[in-house]
Backbone bond lengths (Angstrom), bond angles and torsions (degrees), N, CA, C in turn:
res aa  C-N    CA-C-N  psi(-1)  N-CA   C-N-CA  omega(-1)  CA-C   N-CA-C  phi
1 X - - - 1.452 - - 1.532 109.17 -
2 X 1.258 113.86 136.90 1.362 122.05 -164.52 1.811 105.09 -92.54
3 X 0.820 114.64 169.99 1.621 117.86 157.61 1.652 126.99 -149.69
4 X 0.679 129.07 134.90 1.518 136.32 176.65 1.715 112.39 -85.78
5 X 1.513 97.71 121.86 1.680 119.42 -172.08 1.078 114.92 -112.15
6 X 1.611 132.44 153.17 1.490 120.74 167.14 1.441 101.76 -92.97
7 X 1.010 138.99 150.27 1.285 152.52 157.93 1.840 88.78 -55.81
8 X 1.140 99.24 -104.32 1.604 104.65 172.13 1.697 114.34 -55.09
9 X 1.446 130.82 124.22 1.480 122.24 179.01 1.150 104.73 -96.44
10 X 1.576 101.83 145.17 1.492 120.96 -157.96 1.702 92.55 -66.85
11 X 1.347 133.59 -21.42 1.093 107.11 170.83 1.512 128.35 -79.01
12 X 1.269 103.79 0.98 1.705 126.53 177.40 1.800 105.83 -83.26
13 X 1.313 109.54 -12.08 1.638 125.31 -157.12 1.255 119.73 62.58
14 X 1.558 99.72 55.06 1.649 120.98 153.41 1.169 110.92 -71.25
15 X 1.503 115.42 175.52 1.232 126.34 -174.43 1.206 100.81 -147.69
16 X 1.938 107.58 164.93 1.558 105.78 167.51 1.228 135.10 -117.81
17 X 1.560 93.81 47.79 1.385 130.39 153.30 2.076 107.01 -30.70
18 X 0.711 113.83 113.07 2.065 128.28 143.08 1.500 74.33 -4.92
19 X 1.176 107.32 -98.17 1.854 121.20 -148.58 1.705 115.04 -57.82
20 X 1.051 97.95 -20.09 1.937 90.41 174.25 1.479 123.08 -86.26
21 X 2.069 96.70 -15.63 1.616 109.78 -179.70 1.719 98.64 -88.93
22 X 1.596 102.08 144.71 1.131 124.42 165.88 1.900 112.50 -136.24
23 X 1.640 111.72 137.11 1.469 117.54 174.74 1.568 114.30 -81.44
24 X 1.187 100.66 108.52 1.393 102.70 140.94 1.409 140.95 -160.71
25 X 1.167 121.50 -153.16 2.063 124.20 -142.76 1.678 75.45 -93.44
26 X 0.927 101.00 150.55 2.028 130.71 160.25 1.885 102.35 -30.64
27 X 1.155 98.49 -68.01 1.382 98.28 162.26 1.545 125.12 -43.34
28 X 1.117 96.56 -77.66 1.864 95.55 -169.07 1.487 101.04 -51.06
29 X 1.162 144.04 -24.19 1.194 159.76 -161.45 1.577 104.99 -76.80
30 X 1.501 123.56 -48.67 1.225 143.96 175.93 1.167 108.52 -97.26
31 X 1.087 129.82 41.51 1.507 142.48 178.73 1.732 95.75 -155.57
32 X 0.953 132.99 -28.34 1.488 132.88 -163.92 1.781 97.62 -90.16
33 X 1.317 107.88 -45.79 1.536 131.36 -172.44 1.596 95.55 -70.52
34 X 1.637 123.59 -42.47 1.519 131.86 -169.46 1.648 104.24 -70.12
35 X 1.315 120.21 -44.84 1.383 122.27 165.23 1.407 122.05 -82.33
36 X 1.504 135.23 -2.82 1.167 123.72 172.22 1.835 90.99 -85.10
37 X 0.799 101.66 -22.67 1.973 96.23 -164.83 1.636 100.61 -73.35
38 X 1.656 101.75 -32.51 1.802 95.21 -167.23 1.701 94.94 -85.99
39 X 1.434 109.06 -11.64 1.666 99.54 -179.45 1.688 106.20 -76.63
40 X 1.118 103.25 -81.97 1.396 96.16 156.08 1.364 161.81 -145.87
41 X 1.613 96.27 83.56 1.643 115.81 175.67 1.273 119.09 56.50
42 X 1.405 121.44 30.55 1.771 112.01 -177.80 1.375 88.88 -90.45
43 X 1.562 95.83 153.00 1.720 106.71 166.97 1.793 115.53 -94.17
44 X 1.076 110.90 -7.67 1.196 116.25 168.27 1.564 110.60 -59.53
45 X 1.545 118.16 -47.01 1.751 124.19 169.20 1.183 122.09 -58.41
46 X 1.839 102.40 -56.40 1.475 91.20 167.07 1.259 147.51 -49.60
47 X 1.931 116.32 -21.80 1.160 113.68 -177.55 1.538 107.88 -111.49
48 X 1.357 99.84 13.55 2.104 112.58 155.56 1.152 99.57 -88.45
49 X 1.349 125.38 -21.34 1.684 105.60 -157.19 2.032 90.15 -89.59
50 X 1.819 94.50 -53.06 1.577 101.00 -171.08 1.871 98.97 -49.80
51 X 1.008 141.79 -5.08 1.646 114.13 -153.39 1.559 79.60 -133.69
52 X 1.329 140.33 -38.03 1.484 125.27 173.55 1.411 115.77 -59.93
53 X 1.481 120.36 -41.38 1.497 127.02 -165.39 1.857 89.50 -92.19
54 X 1.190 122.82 -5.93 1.718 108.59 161.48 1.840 94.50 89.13
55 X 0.750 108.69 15.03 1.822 108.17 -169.64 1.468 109.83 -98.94
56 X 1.043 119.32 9.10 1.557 120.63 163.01 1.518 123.03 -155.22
57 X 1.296 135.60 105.83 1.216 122.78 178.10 1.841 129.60 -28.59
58 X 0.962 130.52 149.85 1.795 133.14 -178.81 1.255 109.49 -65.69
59 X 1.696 126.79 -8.22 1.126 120.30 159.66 1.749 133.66 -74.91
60 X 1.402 77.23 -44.45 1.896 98.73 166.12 1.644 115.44 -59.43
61 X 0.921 97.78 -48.95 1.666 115.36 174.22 1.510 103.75 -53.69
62 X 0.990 117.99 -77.46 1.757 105.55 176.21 1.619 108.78 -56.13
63 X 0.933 131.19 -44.60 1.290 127.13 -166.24 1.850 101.68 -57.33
64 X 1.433 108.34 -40.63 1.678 115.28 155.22 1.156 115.19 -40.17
65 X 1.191 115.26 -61.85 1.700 114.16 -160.55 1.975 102.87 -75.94
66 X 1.251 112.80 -32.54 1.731 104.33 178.55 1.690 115.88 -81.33
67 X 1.757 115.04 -11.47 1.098 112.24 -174.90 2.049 100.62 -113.74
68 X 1.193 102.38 -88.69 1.582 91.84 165.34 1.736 128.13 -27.33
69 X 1.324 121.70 -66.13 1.227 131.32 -176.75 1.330 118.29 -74.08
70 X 1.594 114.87 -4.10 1.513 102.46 152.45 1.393 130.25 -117.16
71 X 1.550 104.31 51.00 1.396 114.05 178.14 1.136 111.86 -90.59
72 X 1.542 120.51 150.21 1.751 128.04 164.65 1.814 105.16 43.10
73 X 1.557 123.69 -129.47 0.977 115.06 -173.52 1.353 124.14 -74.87
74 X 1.168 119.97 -19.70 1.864 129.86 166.37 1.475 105.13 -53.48
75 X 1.518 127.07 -5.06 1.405 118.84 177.83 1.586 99.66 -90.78
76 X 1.443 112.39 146.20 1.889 98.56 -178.00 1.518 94.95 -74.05
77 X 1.475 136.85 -33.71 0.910 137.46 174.83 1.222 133.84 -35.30
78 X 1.351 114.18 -33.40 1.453 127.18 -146.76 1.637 98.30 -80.09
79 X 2.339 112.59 144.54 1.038 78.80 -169.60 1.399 129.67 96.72
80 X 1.492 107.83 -42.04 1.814 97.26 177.54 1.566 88.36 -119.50
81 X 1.396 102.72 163.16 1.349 112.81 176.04 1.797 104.34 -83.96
82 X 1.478 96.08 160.69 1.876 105.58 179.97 1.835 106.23 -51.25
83 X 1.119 88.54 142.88 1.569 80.21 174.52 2.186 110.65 -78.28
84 X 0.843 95.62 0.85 1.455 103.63 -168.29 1.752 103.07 -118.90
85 X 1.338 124.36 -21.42 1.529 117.52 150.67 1.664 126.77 -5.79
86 X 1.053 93.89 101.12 1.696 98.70 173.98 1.441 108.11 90.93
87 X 1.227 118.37 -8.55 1.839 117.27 -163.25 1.957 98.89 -101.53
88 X 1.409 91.79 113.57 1.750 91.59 -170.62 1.631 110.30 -63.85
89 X 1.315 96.71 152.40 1.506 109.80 169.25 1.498 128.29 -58.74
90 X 1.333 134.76 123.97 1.596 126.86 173.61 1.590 102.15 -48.78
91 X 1.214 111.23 155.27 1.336 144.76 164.41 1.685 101.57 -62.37
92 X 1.584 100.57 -179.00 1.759 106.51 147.93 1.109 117.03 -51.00
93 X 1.444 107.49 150.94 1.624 125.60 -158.65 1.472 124.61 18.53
94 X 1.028 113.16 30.20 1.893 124.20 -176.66 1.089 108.89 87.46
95 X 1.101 143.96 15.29 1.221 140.34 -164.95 1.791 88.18 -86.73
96 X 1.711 110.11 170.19 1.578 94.71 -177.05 2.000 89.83 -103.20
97 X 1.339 102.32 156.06 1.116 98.17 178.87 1.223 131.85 -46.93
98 X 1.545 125.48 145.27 1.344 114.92 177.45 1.494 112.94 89.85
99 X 0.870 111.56 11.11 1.936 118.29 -172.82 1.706 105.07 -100.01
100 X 0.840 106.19 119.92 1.725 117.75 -169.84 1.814 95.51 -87.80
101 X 1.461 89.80 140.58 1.740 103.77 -161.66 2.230 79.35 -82.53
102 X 1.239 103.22 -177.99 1.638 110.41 -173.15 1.260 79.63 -121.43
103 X 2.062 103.75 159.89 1.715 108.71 173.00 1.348 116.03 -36.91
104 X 1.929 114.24 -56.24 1.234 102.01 -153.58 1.768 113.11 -85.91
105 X 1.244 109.44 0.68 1.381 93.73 160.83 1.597 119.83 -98.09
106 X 1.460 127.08 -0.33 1.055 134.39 158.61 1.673 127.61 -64.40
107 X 1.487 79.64 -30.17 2.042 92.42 175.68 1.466 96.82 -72.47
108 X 1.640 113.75 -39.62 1.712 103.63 -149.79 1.332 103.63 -78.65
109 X 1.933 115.66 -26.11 1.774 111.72 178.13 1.804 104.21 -73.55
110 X 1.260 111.50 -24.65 1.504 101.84 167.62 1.459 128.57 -56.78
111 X 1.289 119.33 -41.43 1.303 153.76 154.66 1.222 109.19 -30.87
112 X 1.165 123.85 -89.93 1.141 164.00 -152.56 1.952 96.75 -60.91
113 X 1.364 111.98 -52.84 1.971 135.26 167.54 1.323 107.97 -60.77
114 X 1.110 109.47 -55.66 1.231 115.52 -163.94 1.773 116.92 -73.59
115 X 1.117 104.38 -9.71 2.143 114.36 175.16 1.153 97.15 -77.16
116 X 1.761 122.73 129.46 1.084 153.91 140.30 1.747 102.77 -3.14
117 X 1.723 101.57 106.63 1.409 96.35 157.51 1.961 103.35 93.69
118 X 0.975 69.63 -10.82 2.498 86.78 171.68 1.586 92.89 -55.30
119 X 1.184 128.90 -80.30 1.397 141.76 165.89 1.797 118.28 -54.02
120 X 0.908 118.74 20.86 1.708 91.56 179.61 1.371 105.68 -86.48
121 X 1.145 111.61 -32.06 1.811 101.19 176.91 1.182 127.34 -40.10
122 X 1.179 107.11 -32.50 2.015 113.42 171.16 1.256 112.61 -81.33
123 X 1.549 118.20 2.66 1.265 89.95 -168.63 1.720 95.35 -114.96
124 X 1.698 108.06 4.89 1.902 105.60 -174.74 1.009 83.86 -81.88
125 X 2.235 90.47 145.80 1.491 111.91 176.02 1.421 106.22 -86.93
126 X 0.991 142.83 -11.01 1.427 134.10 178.73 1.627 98.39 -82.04
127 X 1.103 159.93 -47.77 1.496 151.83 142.62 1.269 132.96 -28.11
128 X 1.339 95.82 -27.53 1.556 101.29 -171.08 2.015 88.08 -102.60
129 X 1.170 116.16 -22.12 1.641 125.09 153.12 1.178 119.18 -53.52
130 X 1.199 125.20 -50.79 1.674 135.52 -175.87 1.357 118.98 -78.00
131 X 1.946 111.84 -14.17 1.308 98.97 -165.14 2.088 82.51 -100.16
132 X 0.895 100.65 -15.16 1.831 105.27 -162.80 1.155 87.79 -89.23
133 X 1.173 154.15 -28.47 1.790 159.87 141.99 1.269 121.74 -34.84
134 X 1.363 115.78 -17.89 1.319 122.03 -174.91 1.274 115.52 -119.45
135 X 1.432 119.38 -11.77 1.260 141.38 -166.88 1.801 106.93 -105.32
136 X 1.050 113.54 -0.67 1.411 126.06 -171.31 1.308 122.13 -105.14
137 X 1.161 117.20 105.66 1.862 137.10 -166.59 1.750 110.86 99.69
138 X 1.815 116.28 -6.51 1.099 112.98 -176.02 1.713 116.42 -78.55
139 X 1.237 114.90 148.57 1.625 93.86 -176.07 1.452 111.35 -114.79
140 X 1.646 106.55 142.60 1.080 155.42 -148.53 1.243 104.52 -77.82
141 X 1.345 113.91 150.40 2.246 129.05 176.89 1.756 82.24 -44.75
142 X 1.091 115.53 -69.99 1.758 111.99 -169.74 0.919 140.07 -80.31
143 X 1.461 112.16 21.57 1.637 107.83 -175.54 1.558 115.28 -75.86
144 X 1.057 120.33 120.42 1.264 101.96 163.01 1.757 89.28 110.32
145 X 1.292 136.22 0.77 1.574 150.57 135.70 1.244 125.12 -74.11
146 X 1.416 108.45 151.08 1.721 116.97 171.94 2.014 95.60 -132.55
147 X 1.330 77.84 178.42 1.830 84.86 171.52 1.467 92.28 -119.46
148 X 1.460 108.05 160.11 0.957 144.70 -152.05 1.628 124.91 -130.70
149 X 1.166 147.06 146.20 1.484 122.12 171.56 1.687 106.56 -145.54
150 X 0.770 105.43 161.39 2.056 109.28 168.93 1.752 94.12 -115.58
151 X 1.221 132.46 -31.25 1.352 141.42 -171.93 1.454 126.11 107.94
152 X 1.741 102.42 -4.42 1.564 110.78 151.37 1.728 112.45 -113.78
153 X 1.054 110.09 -23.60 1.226 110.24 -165.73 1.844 98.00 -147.85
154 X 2.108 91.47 131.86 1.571 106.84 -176.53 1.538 102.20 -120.79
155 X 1.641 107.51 145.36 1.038 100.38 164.14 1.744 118.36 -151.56
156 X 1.193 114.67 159.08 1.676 107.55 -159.75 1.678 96.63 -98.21
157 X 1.629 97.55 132.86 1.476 115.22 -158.22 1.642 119.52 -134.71
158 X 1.106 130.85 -165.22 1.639 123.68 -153.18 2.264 81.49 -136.23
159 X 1.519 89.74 -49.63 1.269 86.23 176.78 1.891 107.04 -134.31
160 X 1.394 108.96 -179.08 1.680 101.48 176.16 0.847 113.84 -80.58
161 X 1.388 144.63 134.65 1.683 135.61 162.92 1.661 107.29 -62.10
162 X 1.920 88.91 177.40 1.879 84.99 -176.48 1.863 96.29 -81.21
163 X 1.249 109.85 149.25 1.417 116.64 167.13 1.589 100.18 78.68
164 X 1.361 127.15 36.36 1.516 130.36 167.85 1.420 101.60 -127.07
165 X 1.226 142.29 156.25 1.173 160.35 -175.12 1.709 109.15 -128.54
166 X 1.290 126.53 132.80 2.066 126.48 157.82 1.127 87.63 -31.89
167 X 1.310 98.84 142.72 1.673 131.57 131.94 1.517 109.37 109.69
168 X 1.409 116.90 168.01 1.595 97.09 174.43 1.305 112.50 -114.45
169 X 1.603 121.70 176.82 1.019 123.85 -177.73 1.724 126.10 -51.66
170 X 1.505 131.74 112.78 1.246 116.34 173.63 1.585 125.73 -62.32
171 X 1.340 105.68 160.00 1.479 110.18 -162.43 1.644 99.59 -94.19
172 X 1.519 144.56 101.68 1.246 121.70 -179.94 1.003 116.08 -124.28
C-alpha cells in the first residue's frame, strides 16, 4: 500500500502542489515523519510518525496533540486574548445577573418546589453516601489554615500575621 507525503508538510507551509507530493509504502512514510520530528521537533510528525509506525495507540496520540501540542505557540490561542474577556457571566438559568424574576414566574418556581417529591433527591441516603464517599481524604478550601484574631477582627490564614494571635474571636 502506497501513501502520499509532502516533501514540505503543509503544516511547514507545504502545498499540494504535483512537486511537494512524493509516493510511498507505510513504512518509508513513518520513517520520513520519524526524521522530520528529530529535524525539527514538530508534534504534528511525531504523532504521524507514532500512529503510521503503529507505536502508540489513537488514544495516546490525541492525548499528545491536547497536552504536548498545545503548548506556548503550538496553541492557536496563544498570544490572543479570550474571546470572552471582559463579557460577564449569565446568572441562574442564563438570565444576566441581577435580573429580578416577575410575580408570575415567581409563583410558578414556588409551584413548581413546592410538589411532593421536588426535593427527594437530597434526601436518599445512599447519595447523600456517595457524595460523603467521595469527598473523603480529598483536601479542603482549609487545609493547611487556622483562624486568627487581632480581637476586633479574625481571619483564616496559612500563617499568623504580626499583631494576630490563634483562635477566633469568642461570641459573648
Amino acid at each position: 500500500m502506497k501513501h502520499i507525503h509532502h516533501i514540505i508538510p503543509k503544516h511547514a507551509g507545504g502545498t499540494d502542489d504535483p512537486n511537494n507530493l512524493i509516493e510511498l509504502t507505510v513504512e518509508e512514510h513513518a520513517e520520513a515523519h520519524r526524521l522530520l520530528y528529530e529535524q525539527h521537533g514538530n508534534i504534528q510528525d511525531k504523532v504521524a510518525w507514532l500512529g503510521l509506525a503503529k507505536l502508540a495507540p489513537h488514544a495516546e496520540l490525541i492525548h499528545i496533540l491536547q497536552t504536548e501540542g498545545m503548548i506556548g505557540e503550538n496553541n492557536p490561542m496563544y498570544g490572543k486574548p479570550a474571546a470572552n474577556r471582559g463579557v460577564k457571566r449569565p446568572g441562574v438559568g442564563g438570565r444576566k445577573k441581577g435580573t429580578k424574576w416577575s410575580d408570575e414566574e415567581r409563583t410558578k418556581q414556588m409551584e413548581m418546589r413546592s410538589k411532593e417529591g421536588h426535593y427527594d433527591y437530597l434526601k436518599d441516603p445512599a447519595r447523600a453516601k456517595k457524595i460523603s464517599e467521595s469527598k473523603k481524604g480529598s483536601k479542603g478550601t482549609t487545609t493547611g489554615r487556622k483562624w486568627y484574631n487581632n480581637g476586633t477582627k479574625q481571619i483564616l490564614a496559612n500563617e499568623c500575621p504580626i499583631g494576630f494571635i490563634n483562635g477566633r474571636i469568642s461570641k459573648k
